[in-house]
Structures are given as structure tokens and as C-alpha cells.
N, C-alpha and C positions, 0 to 999 in steps of 0.2 A: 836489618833494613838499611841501604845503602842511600836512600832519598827523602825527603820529604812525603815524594808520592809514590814510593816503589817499596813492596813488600813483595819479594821473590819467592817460592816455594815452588815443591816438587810436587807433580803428580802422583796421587796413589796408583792410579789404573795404568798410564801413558810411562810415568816417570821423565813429563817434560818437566823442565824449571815454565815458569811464569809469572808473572806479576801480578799478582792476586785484586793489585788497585783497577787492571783493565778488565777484570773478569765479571761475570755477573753472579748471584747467589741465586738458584732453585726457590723452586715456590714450594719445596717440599714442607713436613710438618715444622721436623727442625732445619731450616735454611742452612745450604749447605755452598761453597763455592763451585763454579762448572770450570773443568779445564777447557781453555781457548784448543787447544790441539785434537781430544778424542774427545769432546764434548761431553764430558760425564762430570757430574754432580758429586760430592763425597760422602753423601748418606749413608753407602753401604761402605766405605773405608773402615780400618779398625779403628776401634775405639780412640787408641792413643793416639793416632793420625787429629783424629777430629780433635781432641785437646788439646795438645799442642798448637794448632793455628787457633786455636781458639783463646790462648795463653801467652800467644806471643804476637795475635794481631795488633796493629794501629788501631786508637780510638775511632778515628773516622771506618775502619770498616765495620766494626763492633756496631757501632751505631746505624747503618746500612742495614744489618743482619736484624734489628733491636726493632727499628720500623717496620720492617715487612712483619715480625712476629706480632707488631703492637696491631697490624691491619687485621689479622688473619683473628685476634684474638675479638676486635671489633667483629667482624662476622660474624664470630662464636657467640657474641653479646646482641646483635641480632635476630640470630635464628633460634636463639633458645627462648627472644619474646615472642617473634612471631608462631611457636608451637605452645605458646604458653607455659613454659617452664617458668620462666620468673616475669617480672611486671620491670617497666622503663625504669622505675623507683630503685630497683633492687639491683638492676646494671648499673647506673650512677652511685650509688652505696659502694657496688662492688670494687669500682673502678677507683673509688678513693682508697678502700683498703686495698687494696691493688698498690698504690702510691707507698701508703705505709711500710707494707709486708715483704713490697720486691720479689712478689710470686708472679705468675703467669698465671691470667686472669680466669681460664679452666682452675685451676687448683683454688682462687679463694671462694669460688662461686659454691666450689664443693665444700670448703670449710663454713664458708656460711649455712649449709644445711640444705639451702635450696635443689640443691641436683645431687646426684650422685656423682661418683667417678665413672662408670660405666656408661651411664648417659653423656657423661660429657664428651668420652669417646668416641661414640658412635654419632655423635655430631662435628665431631670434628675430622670423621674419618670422609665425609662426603666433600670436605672444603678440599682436602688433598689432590693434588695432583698425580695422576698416575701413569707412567710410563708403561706404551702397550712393549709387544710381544706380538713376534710371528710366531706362533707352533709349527707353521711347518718345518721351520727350521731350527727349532728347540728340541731336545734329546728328553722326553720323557723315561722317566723311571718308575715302569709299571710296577717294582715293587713297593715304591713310595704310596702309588696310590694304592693296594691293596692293602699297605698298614691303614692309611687312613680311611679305607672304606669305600668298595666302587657304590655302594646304595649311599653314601654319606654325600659323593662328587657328586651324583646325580641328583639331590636333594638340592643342593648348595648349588650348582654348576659351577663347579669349580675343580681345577685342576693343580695338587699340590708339584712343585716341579723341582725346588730342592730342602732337603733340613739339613743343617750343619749348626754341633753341638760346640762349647767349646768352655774353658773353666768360666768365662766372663759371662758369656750369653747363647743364648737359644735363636738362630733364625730360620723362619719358614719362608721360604716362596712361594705365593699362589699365580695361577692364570685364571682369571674370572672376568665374565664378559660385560659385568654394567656395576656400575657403584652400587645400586639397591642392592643386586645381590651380595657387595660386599659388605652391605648393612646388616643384612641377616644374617652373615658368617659371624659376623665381629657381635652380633647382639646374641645367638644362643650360646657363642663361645666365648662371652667375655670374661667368664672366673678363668676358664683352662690356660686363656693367651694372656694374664698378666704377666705370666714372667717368657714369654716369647716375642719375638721382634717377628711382628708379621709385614710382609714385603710382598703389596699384591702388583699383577701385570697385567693389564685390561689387553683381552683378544678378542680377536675375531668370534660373533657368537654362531656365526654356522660352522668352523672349524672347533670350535669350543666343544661342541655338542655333538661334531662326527668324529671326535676322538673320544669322545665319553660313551656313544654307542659302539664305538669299537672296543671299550675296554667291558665291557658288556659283552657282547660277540666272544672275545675273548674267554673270557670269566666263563663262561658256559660251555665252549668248549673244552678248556681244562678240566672241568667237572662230568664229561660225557665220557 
């Protein structure tokens, strides 16, 4: 860092330099910095990328990244009273061990007993922001969906679009057309996708569903 208010880094995506103090950080799960130049976010950067700035930020950006998580966790401690999982009582408890523990207010709510981890997921997966997707101009891989199951898309409306394996992690990409249905993905497949990085892309729901009736059309034809 050459300034008081300048912390220069490189883009993963662009590979511009920029000063991370002018930029703003995603509202994604874990808040991530957006390049001013290609306008991308570093969610999906590798692993070391995101440690690294994360290792060698200024306290003041830390602190930036600290508050939006501390908001997002308040919503979480809302919506789980108003579904009745826990009572006002038991989110002011939380929040004090919260204090103590230096957890992320999902993880003590689950040590408390009150919820599970799997619920807390799938509440937290509706607060996210999600970046659409054109299909028409996305390259699907019909064989992708055929590992995963053209009767399984069509349950789900959902269209897997890439997996990439790798020694650190697992990521899938979805296109799915509304948050609920990514509730019910994320809720009958929450044992399978513990140890995968799912990365959904909200699309159009009538291109959604005339590429799932063509992969259908398809499917039958192959079999005639």
C-alpha cells in the first residue's frame, strides 16, 4: 500500500490494477470486491486470490466487508423469527455469544441447538444475490445434463451448465429461474452439496423451460 487510502490490486478476471479503496464489495454470501473495469465481483476467483486480499487488506476495508456481513446476518436473525425457528430471546442470547465466540451468527445459532446447519442454509440462500444469465447465449452441455438427469432438470427446473473438479473444491453452476426453486434444490440436496460450491444463475423462465423441453425432444429422439 502506497497511501493512506490506496490499496492497489490486480484483477483476477480483467487483470487491471485498481485501488480497491474506490471500489465497492458484492452483496454476495461472502462479500467480495467488484473490478471498476469488467465489473466482476471475486466470488468465483481462486481460493488464494481471495486470501491473500483478504491478508493483506487495510483495517478500514476489513471493516466495510465486516458490516455488510454483520447486516446480512441480522436478516438471518429475522427471518428465522418470523418462520418461527427461534423466539426474539434466543437472537439477543445468540448475538451475545456471537460477541464471545467470533463466529458468524448462522454457525452459533447452530451450536446452540436451535436450528440445524441445513436450515440455516437454505435461509440464507434466499438473502443472496444472484446474477442472471442469458441461455441464449450460454453454451450448454447436454452431456452435463444427462449425468445429472433430464427427469431430475425438469423436477427442479434447473439447468446445470458447468462442474469443474479440482484438489481444493468442487464447483457446479446452475441456471434456475426463481429463488423458490432454488430452495427446493438446495433443500432435497443438502447432504449431497456439502462439500460442493453451488453457483446458481437466475434466467429467463420461458427460455428456461424451452430448453428443458428440448432436451426432452432430444432425449427421445435418441432413444427412437
Amino acid at each position: 500500500m502506497t497511501g493512506v487510502d490506496e490499496y492497489i490490486i490486480t484483477c483476477w478476471q480483467c487483470a487491471a490494477p485498481f485501488n480497491a479503496y474506490e471500489a465497492s464489495f458484492c452483496q454476495h454470501f461472502d462479500p467480495t470486491i467488484i473490478c471498476p473495469f469488467c465489473l466482476k465481483c471475486s466470488c468465483d476467483a481462486p481460493v488464494e486470490y481471495k486470501k491473500n486480499f483478504v491478508k493483506n487488506s487495510p483495517r478500514k476495508l476489513l471493516e466495510e466487508k465486516i458490516l455488510i456481513e454483520e447486516g446480512r446476518d441480522l436478516k438471518l436473525g429475522e427471518r428465522l423469527i418470523k418462520a418461527r425457528k427461534i423466539t426474539e430471546n434466543q437472537l439477543k442470547q445468540a448475538i451475545e455469544n456471537q460477541k464471545l465466540l467470533n463466529k458468524r451468527l448462522g454457525e452459533v445459532i447452530v451450536m446452540m441447538g436451535l436450528v440445524t446447519e441445513n436450515e440455516v442454509r437454505v435461509f440464507l440462500v434466499d438473502q443472496k444475490e444472484i446474477d442472471e444469465i442469458d441461455l441464449e447465449k450460454t453454451k450448454i452441455d447436454f452431456s452435463l445434463v444427462k449425468k445429472v438427469g433430464i427427469a431430475f432438470c425438469l423436477k427442479y427446473k434447473m439447468i446445470p451448465l458447468e462442474y469443474l473438479e479440482s484438489d481444493k473444491e468442487k464447483i457446479l453452476r446452475i441456471a434456475i429461474s426463481s429463488k423458490e426453486d432454488l430452495l427446493r434444490l438446495k433443500a432435497k440436496l443438502a447432504n449431497q452439496l456439502m462439500d460442493i460450491v453451488l453457483i446458481p444463475y437466475l434466467a429467463d423462465k420461458e427460455k428456461l423451460n424451452a430448453l428443458l423441453k428440448e432436451f426432452v425432444d432430444d432425449d427421445v429422439l435418441e432413444l427412437e
